[in-house]
C-alpha positions as CSV (number, residue, x, y, z in Angstrom):
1,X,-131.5,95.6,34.3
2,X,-133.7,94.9,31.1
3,X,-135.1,91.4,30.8
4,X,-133.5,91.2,26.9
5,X,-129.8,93.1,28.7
6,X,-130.1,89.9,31.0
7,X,-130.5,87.3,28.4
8,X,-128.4,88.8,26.3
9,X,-125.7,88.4,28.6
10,X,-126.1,85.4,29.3
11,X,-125.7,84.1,25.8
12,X,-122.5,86.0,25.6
13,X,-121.2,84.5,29.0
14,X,-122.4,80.9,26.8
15,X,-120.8,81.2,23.9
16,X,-117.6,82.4,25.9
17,X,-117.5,79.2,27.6
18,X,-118.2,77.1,24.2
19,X,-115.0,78.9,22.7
20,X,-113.1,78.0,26.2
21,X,-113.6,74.5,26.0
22,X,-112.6,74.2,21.7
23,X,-109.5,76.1,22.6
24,X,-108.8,73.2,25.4
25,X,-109.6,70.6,23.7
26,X,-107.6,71.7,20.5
27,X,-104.5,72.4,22.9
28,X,-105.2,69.3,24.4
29,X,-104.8,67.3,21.0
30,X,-101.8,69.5,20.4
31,X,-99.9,68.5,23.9
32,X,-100.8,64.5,23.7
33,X,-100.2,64.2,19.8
34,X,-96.7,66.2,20.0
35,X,-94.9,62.7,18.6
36,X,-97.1,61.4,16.6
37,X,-98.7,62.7,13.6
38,X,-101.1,65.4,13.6
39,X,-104.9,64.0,12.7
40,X,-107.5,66.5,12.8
41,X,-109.9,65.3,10.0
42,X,-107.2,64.6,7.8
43,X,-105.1,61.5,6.6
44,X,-101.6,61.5,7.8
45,X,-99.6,62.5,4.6
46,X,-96.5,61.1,5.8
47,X,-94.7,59.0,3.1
48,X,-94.1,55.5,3.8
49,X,-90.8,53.5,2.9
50,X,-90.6,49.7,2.3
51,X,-87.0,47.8,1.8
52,X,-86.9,44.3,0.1
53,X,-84.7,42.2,0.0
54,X,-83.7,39.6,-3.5
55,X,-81.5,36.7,-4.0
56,X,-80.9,34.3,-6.6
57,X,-80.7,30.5,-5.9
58,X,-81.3,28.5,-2.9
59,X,-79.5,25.2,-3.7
60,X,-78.7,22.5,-1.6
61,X,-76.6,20.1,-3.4
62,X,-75.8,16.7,-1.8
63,X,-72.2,18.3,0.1
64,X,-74.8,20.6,1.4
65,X,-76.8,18.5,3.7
66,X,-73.9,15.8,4.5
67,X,-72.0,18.9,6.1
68,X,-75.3,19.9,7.7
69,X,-75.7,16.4,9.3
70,X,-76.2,16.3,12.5
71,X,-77.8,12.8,13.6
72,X,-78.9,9.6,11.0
73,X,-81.9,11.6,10.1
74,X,-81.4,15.2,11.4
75,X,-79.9,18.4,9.8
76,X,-78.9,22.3,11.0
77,X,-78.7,24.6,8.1
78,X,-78.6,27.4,10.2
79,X,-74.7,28.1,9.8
80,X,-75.1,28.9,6.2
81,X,-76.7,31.8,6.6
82,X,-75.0,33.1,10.0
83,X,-73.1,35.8,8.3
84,X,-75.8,37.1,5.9
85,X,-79.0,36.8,8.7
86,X,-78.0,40.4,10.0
87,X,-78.8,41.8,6.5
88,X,-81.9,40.3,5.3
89,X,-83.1,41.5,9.0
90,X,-82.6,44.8,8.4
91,X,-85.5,44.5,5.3
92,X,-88.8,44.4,5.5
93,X,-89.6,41.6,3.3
94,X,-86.9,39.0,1.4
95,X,-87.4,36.7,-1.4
96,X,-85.2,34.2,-2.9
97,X,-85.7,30.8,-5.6
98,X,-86.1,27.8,-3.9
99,X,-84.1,25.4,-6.7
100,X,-84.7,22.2,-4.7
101,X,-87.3,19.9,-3.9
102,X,-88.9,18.6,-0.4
103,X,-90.1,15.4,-0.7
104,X,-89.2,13.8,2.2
105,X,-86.5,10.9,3.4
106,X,-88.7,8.5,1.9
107,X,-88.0,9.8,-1.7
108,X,-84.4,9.8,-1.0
109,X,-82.6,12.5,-0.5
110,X,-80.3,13.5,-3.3
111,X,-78.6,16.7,-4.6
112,X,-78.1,17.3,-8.7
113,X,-79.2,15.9,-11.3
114,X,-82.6,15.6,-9.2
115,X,-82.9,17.2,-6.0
116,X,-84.5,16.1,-3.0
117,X,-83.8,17.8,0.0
118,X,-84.1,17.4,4.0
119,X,-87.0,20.1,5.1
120,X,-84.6,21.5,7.9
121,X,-83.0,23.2,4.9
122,X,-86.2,25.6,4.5
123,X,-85.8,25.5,8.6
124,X,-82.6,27.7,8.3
125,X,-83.8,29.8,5.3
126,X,-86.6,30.9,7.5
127,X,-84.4,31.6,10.2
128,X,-82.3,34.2,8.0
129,X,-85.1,35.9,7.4
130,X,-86.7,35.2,4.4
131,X,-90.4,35.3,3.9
132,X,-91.2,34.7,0.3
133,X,-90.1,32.1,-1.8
134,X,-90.1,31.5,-5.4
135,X,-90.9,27.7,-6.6
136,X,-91.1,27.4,-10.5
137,X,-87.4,26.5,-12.3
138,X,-86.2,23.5,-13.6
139,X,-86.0,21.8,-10.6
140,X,-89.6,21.9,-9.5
141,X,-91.0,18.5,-10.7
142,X,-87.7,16.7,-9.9
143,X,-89.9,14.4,-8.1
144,X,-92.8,14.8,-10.0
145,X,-96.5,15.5,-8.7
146,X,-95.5,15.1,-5.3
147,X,-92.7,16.5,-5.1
148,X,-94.7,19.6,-5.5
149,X,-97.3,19.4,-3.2
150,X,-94.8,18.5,-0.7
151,X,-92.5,21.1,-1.3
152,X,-95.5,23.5,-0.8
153,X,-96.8,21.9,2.2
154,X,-93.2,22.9,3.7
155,X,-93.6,26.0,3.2
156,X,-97.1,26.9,4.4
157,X,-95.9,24.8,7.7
158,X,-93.4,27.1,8.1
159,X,-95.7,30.3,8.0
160,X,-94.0,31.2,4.2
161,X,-95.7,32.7,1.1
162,X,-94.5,31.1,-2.3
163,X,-95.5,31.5,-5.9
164,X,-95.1,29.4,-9.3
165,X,-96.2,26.4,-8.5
166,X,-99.5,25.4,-6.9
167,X,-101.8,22.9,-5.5
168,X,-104.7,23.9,-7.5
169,X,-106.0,25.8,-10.4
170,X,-108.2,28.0,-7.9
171,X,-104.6,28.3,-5.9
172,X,-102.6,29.4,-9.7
173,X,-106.0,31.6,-10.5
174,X,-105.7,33.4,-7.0
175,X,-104.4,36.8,-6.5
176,X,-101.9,36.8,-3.8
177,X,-101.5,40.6,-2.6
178,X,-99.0,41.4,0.1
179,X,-98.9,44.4,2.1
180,X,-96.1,45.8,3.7
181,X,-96.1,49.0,5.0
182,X,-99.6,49.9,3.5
183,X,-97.7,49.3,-0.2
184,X,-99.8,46.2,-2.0
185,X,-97.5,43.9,-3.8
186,X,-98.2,41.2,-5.8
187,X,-95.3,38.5,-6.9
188,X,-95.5,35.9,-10.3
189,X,-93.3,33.6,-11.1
190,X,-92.3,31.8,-14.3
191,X,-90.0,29.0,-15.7
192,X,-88.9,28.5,-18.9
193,X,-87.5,25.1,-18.7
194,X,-88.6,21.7,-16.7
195,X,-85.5,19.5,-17.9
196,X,-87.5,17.8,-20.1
197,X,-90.2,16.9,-17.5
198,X,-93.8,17.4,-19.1
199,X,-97.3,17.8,-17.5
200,X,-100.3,16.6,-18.6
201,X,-103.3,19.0,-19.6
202,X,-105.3,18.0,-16.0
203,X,-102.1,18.8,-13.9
204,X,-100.8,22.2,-16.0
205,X,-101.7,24.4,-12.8
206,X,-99.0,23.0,-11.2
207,X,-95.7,25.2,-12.7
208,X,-96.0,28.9,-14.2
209,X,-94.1,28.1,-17.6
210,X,-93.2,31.4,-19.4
211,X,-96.1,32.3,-21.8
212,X,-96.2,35.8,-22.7
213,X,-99.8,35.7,-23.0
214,X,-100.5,34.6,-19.4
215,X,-98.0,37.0,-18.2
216,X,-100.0,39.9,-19.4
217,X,-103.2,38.3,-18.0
218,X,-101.7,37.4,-14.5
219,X,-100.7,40.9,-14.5
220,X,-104.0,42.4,-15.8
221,X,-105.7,40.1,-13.3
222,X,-103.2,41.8,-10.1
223,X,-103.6,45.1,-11.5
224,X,-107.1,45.1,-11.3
225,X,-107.2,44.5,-7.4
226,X,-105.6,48.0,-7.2
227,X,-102.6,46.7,-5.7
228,X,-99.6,49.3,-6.0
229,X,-96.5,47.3,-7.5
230,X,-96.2,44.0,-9.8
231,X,-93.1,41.9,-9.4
232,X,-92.3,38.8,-11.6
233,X,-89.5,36.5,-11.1
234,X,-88.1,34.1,-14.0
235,X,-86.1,31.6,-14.1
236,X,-84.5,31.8,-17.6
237,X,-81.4,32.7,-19.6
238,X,-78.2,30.0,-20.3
239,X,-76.4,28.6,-18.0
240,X,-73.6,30.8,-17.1
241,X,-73.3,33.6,-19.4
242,X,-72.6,36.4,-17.9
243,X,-75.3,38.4,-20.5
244,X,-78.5,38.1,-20.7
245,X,-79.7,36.4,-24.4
246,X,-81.9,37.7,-26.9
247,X,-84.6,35.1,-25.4
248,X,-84.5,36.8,-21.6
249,X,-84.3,40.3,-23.5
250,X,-87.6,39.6,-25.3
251,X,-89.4,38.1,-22.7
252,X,-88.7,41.1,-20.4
253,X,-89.7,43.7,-22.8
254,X,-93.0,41.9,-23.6
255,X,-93.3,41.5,-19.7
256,X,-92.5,45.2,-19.2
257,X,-95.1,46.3,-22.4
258,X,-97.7,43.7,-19.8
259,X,-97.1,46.3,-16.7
260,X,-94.6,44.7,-14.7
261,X,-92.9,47.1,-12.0
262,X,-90.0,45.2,-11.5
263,X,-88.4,41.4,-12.9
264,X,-86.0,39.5,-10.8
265,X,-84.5,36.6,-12.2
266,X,-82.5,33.7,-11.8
267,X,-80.9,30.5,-13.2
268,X,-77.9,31.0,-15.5
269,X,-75.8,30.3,-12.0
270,X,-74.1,33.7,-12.6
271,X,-75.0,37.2,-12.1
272,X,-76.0,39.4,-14.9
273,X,-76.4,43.2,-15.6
274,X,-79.2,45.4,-13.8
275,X,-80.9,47.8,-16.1
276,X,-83.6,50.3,-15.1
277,X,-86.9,50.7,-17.3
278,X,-89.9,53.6,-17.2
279,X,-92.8,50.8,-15.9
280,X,-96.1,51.2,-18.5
281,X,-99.5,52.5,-16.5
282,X,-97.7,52.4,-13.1
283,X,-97.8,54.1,-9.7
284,X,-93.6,52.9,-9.7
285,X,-91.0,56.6,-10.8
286,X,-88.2,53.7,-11.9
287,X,-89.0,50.0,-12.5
288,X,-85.8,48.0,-12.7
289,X,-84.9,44.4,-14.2
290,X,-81.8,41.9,-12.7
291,X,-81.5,39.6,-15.5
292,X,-79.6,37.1,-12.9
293,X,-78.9,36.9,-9.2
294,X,-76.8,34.1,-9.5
295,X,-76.5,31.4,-6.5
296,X,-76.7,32.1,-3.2
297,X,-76.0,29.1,-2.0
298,X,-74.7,26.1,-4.0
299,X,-71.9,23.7,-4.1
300,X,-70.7,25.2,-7.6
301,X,-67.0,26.4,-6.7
302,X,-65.8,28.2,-9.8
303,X,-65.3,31.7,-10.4
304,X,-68.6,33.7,-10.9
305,X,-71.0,30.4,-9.7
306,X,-69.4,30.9,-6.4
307,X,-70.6,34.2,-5.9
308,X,-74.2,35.7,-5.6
309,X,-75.9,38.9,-4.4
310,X,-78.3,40.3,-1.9
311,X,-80.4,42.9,-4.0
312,X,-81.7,45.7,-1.4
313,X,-83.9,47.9,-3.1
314,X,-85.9,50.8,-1.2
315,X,-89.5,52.4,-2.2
316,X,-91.4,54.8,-1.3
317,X,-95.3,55.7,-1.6
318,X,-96.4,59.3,-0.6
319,X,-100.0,60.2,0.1
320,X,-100.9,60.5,-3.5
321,X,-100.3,57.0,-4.3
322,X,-97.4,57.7,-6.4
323,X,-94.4,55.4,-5.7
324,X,-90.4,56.1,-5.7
325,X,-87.7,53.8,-6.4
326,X,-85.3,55.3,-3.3
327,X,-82.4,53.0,-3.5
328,X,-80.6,50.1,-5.1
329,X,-78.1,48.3,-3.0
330,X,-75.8,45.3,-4.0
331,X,-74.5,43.0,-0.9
332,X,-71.8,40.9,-3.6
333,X,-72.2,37.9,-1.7
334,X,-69.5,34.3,-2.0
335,X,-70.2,31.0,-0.6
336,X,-67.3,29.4,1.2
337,X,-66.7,26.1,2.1
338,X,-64.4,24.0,4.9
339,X,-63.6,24.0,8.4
340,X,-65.1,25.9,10.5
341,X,-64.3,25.5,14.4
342,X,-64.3,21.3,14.5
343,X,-66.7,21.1,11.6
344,X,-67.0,21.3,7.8
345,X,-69.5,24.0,6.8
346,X,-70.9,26.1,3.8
347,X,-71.3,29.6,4.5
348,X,-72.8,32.4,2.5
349,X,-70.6,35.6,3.6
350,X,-70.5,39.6,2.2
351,X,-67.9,39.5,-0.2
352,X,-66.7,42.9,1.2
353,X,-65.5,41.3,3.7
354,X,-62.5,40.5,2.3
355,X,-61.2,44.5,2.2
356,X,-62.0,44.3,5.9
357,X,-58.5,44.9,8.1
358,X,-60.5,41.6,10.4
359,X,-61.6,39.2,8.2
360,X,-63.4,36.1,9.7
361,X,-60.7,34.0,11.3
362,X,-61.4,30.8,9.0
363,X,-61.0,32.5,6.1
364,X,-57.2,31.7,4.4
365,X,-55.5,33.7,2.4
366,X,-56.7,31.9,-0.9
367,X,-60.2,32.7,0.3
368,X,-59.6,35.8,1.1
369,X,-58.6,36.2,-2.6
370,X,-61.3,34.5,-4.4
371,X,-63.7,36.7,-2.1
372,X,-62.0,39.7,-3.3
373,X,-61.9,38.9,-7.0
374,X,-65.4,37.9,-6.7
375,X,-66.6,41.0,-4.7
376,X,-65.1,43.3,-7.6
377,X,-66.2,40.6,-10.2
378,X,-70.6,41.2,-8.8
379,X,-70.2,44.5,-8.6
380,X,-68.9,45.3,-12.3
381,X,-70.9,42.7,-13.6
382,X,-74.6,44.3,-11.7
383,X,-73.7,47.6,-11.9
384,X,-71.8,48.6,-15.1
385,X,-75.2,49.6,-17.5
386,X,-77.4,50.3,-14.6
387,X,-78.9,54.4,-15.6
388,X,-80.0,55.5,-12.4
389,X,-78.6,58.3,-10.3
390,X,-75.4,57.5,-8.5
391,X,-77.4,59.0,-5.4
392,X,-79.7,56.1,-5.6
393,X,-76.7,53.2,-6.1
394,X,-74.3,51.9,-3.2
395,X,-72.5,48.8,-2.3
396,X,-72.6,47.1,0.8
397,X,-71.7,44.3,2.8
398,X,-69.7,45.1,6.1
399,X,-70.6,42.9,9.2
């Protein structure tokens, strides 16, 4: 045999084995990464789905915390929310206006005109699951200065995000992005009323008032950290009208023209309409406004206050960036209030509920008929000028 024959098979006998061991290794990858997704230099183009979860106001008048008493100077919350917890656990992230104040005992606790409220209330509305709380309405400076930067200590004791008011100008300049599921949100919040409390020009950073101007700069400010979706929250309108006023109309289409994704909204007590928009310079399909989400919890008892909604809504991103709007779900929600067991209680509860063949066993037949009225009451009200796909709509509530 030549010397160059010899060498020559040699390198073929090489290369042989080089292709052996890329065929292993590649068969390898195939076997280990049969359930997960396949990476082999390439992102995972997999789209992502995120569900959040909106309600309207978190009130604790003074009936509230007396039926929550448990000692002289001790509260549990917790049964107010036992019936809605499931839901709000099924999201990945739920928000909600926090319309009272946390002062502390020594301010006295009170419920309306000016709130001040036992901190074990925020205890139970973290343990149903929410994670992001919403602090400028009319309420906010009910005890003043204070009152604030307590009510925000509360919260970041308690592991919660807020937004609208602040402990700072660098905190109210900050950009708060939060990411869930790889989709970058950022939440703003605004009030249009204070009940005729004023702040003075060194202690304006405490409450977001509605100013269109600094709406479109908060947002330009968001939008420049390349986060994915803008969602504002205001806390505007009149006092239960079921329609949202020219004044709430203008301020969202100015806020919409600013590149907002989406606008929640609260305070007229009572829910109004839900109306999709196309979002200006946005990663978002379908952006959507809820001109009111009504109470959640509250001592009001009349027809339309005492009702409320869980607002589901599903999204999701693809690899390109681009963002869907998958889903808008209404949990018509009704706040009932007596005995429960031994004890007097407030509980929020799925107004669907009451088409159920086993109600809850507390529930009389007069509640059982104001949950029903209500249930078809929120869902005609929320639903009846919403222009989105009946695909994409549904109504839920079963427990």
């Amino acid at each position: 045999m030549t010397l160059s024959r010899l060498f020559a098979g040699k390198a073929i006998l090489i290369m042989q084995s080089k292709i052996v061991i890329l065929l292993s290794t590649f068969l390898t990858i195939l076997i280990f990464s049969r359930n997960a997704p396949f990476k082999l230099g390439f992102e995972n183009s997999a789209p992502t789905q995120i569900r959040i979860s909106a309600v309207g106001d978190l009130m604790c008048h003074s009936p509230e915390y007396e039926y929550a008493r448990a000692g002289k100077d001790s509260f549990n919350f917790n049964f107010i929310f036992n019936s809605v917890k499931p839901i709000l656990e099924k999201s990945d992230f739920a928000v909600g206006n926090l319309e009272t104040v946390l002062a502390g005992k020594e301010k006295k606790y009170s419920g309306y005109p000016k709130f001040n409220s036992p901190s074990q209330f925020l205890d139970a509305v973290k343990d149903a699951g929410f994670d992001f709380l919403f602090t400028s309405n009319n309420h906010c400076l009910d005890r003043g200065k204070e009152g604030i930067l307590s009510t925000l200590n509360q919260i970041k004791l308690r592991s919660l995000k807020s937004t609208g008011t602040f402990s700072s100008q660098k905190e109210k300049d900050s950009v708060q992005v939060i990411i869930l599921n790889g989709v970058k949100i950022v939440f703003l919040a605004y009030t249009q009323m204070l009940n005729g409390a004023s702040l003075s020009k060194e202690n304006s950073f405490l409450v977001n008032r509605i100013d269109t101007n600094n709406i479109r700069n908060d947002i330009s400010r968001a939008k420049k950290q390349d986060v994915d979706l803008v969602i504002v929250y205001f806390h505007f309108g009149e006092e239960y009208k079921r329609e949202p006023v020219p004044y709430q109309r203008e301020i969202v289409k100015k806020t919409i023209s600013a590149g907002a994704d989406i606008i929640l909204a609260s305070h007229p007590h009572v829910l109004e309409r839900i109306e999709t928009f196309k979002p200006v310079n946005s990663k978002l399909d379908t952006g959507f406004v809820a001109y009111s989400l009504g109470n959640f919890i509250s001592n009001q008892r009349w027809r339309y206050s005492d009702a409320g909604t869980i607002l589901n809504f599903t999204l999701e991103k693809d690899a390109a960036g681009n963002i869907m709007l998958k889903n808008i779900e209404i949990v018509p929600t009704w706040v009932f209030r007596g005995k429960v067991f031994t004890h007097q209680e407030f509980v929020v509860i799925p107004s669907a509920i009451s088409l159920s063949d086993k109600p809850l066993f507390y529930l009389k037949p007069a509640d059982l008929k104001k949950m029903k009225e209500s249930f078809f009451d929120s869902r005609d009200i929320l639903l009846k000028n919403i222009k989105l796909d009946k695909s994409k709509i549904s109504v839920g509530g079963q427990i």
